[in-house]
N, C-alpha and C positions, 0 to 999 in steps of 0.2 A: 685588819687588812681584808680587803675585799678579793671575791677568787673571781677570775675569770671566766666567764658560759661561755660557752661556742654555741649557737642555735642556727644549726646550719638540714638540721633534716626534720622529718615530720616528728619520730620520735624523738626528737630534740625540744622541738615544740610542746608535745602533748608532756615530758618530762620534767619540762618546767613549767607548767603553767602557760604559755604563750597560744594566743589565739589571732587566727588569719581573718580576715574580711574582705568577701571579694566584692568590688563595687563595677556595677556595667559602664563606660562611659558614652552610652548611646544616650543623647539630650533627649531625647524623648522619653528615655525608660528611666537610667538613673537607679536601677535596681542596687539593692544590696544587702548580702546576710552572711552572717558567720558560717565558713567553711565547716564541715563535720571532720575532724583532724582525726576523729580514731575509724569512721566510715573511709578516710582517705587511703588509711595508714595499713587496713584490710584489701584493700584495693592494688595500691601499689608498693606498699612494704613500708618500715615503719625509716630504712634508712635511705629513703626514695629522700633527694635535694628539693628543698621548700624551693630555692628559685626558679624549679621547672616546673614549678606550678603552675603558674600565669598564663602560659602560652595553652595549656590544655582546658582552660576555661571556659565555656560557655552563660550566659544572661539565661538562667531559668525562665525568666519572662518574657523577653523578645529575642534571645535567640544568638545575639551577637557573641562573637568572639572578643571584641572589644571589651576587655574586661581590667583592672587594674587591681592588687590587693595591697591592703594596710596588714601589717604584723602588729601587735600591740604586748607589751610583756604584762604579765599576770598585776591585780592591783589589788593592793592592801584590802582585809577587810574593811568598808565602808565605816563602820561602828569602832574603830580606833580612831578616828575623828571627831569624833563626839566628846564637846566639848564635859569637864568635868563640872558637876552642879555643889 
C-alpha cells in the first residue's frame, strides 16, 4: 500500500526530495535553473506555500517577472537501470 505526500511547502519539498525549476517565459530570454529550496527556505521559512512562489520571481538574466515553475519529484538512482550483464 502506498502513503500519501502532501507537498504543499518548501520544507515539504526539500523533505522529500522534490525540486522546483524556474523557467523565464520572455522569447527572447528563455532562461532557466533550479530554484535553491534550502537558500529559499532561509529566506522565507521552511512552511512558506510553494504556490506563492511564482509570483515573487524574477529572470536572473533579463529581469522579467514573467516567470513559470516545473515541480519535478525526486528520481530513482540512475544506476538501478542498468541493465544486468
Amino acid at each position: 500500500m502506498h502513503r500519501q505526500i502532501v507537498i504543499a511547502t518548501i520544507g515539504d519539498h526539500i523533505e522529500n526530495g522534490y525540486t522546483i525549476r524556474a523557467h523565464c517565459n520572455n522569447v527572447r530570454c528563455l532562461h532557466n535553473a533550479l530554484v535553491d529550496l534550502e537558500a529559499l527556505a532561509a529566506r522565507l521559512g521552511r512552511d512558506f506555500d510553494t504556490m506563492r512562489i511564482r509570483p515573487r520571481l524574477r529572470c536572473t538574466s533579463c529581469g522579467t517577472r514573467d516567470c513559470s515553475i516545473t515541480v519535478s519529484p525526486p528520481y530513482p538512482d540512475p544506476g538501478c537501470f542498468r541493465p544486468k550483464m
